[in-house]
Every structure is written in C-alpha cells, then in structure tokens.
N, C-alpha and C positions, 0 to 999 in steps of 0.2 A: 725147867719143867719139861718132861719128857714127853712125845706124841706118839700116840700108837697108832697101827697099821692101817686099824679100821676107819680111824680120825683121818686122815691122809686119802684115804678111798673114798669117803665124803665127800672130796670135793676134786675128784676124778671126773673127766668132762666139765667142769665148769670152769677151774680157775687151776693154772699150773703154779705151785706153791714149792719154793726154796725152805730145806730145810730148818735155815734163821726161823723166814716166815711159818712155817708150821709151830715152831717154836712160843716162838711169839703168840698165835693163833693159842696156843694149850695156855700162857701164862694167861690170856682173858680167860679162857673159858675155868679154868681151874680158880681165878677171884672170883668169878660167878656163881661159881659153885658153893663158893666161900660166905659170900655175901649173900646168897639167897635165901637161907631160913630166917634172915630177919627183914630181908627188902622185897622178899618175893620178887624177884627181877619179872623172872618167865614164870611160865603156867607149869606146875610141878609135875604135871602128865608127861611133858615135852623133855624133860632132864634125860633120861636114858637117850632121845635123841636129838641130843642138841647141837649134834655138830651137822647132821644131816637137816634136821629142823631148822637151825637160825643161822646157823655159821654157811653151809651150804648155798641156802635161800638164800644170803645176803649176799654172797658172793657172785650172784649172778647178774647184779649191777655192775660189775667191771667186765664180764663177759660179753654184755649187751652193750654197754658204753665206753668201749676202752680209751675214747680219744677224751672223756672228759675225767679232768685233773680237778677243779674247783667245786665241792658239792656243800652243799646245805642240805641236813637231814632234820627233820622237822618229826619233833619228840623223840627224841633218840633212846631214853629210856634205859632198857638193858644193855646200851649198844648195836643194837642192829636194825637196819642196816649198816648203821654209819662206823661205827668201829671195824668192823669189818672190811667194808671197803678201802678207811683207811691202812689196814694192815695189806691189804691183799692189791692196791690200786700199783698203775706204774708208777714211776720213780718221778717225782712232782704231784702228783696226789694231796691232797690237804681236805679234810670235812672240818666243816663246824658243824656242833654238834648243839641244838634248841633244846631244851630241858628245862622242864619249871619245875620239875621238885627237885629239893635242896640234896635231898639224901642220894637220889639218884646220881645227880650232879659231880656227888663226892665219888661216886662208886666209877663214873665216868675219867673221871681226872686219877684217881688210883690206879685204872689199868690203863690209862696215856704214859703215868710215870712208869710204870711196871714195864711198857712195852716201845717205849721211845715210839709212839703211834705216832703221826702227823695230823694231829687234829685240838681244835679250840672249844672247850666249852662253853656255847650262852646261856647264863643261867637267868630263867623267865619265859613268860606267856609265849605262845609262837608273833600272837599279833604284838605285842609289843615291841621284841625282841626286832621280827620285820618292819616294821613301822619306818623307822631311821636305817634302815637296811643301805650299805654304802659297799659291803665289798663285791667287787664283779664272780660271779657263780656262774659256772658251767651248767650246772643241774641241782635240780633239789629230790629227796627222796624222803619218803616217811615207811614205816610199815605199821601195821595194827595199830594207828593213832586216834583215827577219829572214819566215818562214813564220805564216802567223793566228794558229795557236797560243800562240804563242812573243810574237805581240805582243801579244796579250790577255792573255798574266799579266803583260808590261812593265806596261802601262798599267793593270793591275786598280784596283791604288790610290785610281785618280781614275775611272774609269770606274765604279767600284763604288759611288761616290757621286754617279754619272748626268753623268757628262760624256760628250759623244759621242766616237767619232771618225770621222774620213774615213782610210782606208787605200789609196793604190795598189796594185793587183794584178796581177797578167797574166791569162796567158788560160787557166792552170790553175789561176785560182781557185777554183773547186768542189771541186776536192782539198780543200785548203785550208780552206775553210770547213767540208767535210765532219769532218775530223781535230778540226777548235774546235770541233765542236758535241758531239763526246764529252766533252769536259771543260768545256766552257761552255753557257749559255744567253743567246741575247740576241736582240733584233730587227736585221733585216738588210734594206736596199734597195740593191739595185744599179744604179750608175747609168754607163752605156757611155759610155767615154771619145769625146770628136769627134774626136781625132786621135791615135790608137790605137786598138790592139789590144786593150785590157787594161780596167780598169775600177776604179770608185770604189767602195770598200764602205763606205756610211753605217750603222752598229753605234750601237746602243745599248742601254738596258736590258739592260746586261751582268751575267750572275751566275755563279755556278759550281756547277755538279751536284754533288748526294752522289755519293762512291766509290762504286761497285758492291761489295757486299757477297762 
C-alpha cells in the first residue's frame, strides 16, 4: 500500500516515521477505508482528513510519552489511539486494545495481521475486561469514548494503583474536568494538541473524595 506526500506531512512535527512505518500507517488506513461503509468506524465528515484528524492526533501520544512502552487503550474502536501508537511507538511498544463490539474487534485484529502491529485485542466491557486486570501498564489512553467522569471510574482500577493516563478531549474539556473533580481527586497537565482543536489530559494521582455528608 503506497503513502503519499501529504499523508507523510501529517505527521510532520509530531512523530518521525520510517518509510516501513508509513507503510504500514496506509495499510490501516486504507482497511478503514474499506471497512467503513459497513462499520462506520469514524465520522464520515473526518475521511478526507483522516490522517491529519486521527492518525496524526493519535500520534502525539508517543510524542508526549516516549518512555512509555506498555499502554492499555480503553475502547479502541477504529483504532485510535491505540493502533496507532502501536505502529508508531519505539521498539518494545505493545497496546492492548479494550473493545466490546464484536465487529470492531474483528476489524481490529484484520489490520494487527495486515500490519504485523504489536498489539492484543480484549474483547469486552472496559469494566469487566479491568476488573481481573494483571498485566503491568505503563499508561492507558482512550479517545472519544465516553465524558471524564465516566472514564475515571473505567480506569479507577489501575489508576488507583498510580498508572497514568493520556485522554483525548475536545474543546469542552473544562466542563469536563470540572464535573471529575467532584467525585475525584488527581493531578492534571494539559497538553494542546498540534493539530487540533482539542487537547491531551495527562491525569494522575487519581483518588476518590468522600461523599458529602
């Protein structure tokens, strides 16, 4: 699968990419392409730019965290972030990759073979899937999965034993954080996306406030 110029300039300033890897990078986006008029991966708006929109974007988790190698991406869905980082991370890189629809799942596992990626499908709930959670994680990420709140009691689990995470956000993330910080407590750096709108929230030291009496 060939990659063109403009594909390659996408992701200029964020992540320096070997031509294998660009490669590779076109053989997902080109199954995607493939698989989307019946799985609607992404939002049909986003296709003309979807290497700047999601490949890009996603790619600026290895840019922001290069030392970590062990990620859990939490509803991985079309693959991004988590495909992507795994194409794109250093050499010892591994994501598993949460996903509870079955169809996604397979769409998942097609461009792992396609792409000799380094990454494990779990296929199920995020809480379930977490629940019995055993392998040691560097970081976890989600993007467009669910609202702050919502993904901070997904991930309490492991976060509550000091894993970090990176979350994508948009641009009404302050809502957002605002709503988690009544039921949660944790440190937070935000870091502005190069090519978007929206922004990365690096969270850790996650805990949970007493009820209000």
């Amino acid at each position: 699968m060939s990659v063109g110029a403009d594909d390659v300039t996408a992701l200029q300033g964020i992540v320096p990419v070997s031509h294998e890897t660009a490669e590779r990078l076109a053989t997902f986006v080109a199954l995607l392409r493939k698989w989307q008029p019946v799985e609607n991966l992404v939002s049909p708006k986003t296709l003309p730019e979807i290497w700047r929109r999601h490949v890009a974007d996603s790619a600026e988790l290895v840019r922001l965290f290069p030392d970590s190698r062990t990620w859990l991406d939490l509803g991985s869905g079309a693959g991004f972030p988590g495909l992507v980082v795994a194409l794109t991370g250093a050499p010892g890189t591994h994501v598993h990759l949460v996903e509870s629809n079955v169809r996604k799942c397979a769409f998942l596992r097609t461009v792992i073979r396609a792409t000799d990626a380094p990454a494990t499908v779990h296929e199920g709930r995020v809480e379930a899937v977490l629940r019995d959670w055993r392998v040691p994680v560097d970081r976890i990420s989600a993007r467009a999965l669910a609202a702050l709140p919502e993904l901070l009691a997904m991930a309490e689990p492991l976060m509550a034993r000091g894993v970090p995470a990176a979350f994508h956000k948009g641009e009404d993330f302050r809502r957002e954080v605002a709503e988690a910080s009544q039921s949660f407590a944790f440190d937070l750096v935000e870091h502005r996306s190069r090519v978007g709108e929206g922004v990365i929230l690096e969270i850790t030291n996650l805990g949970r406030k007493p009820r209000q009496a």
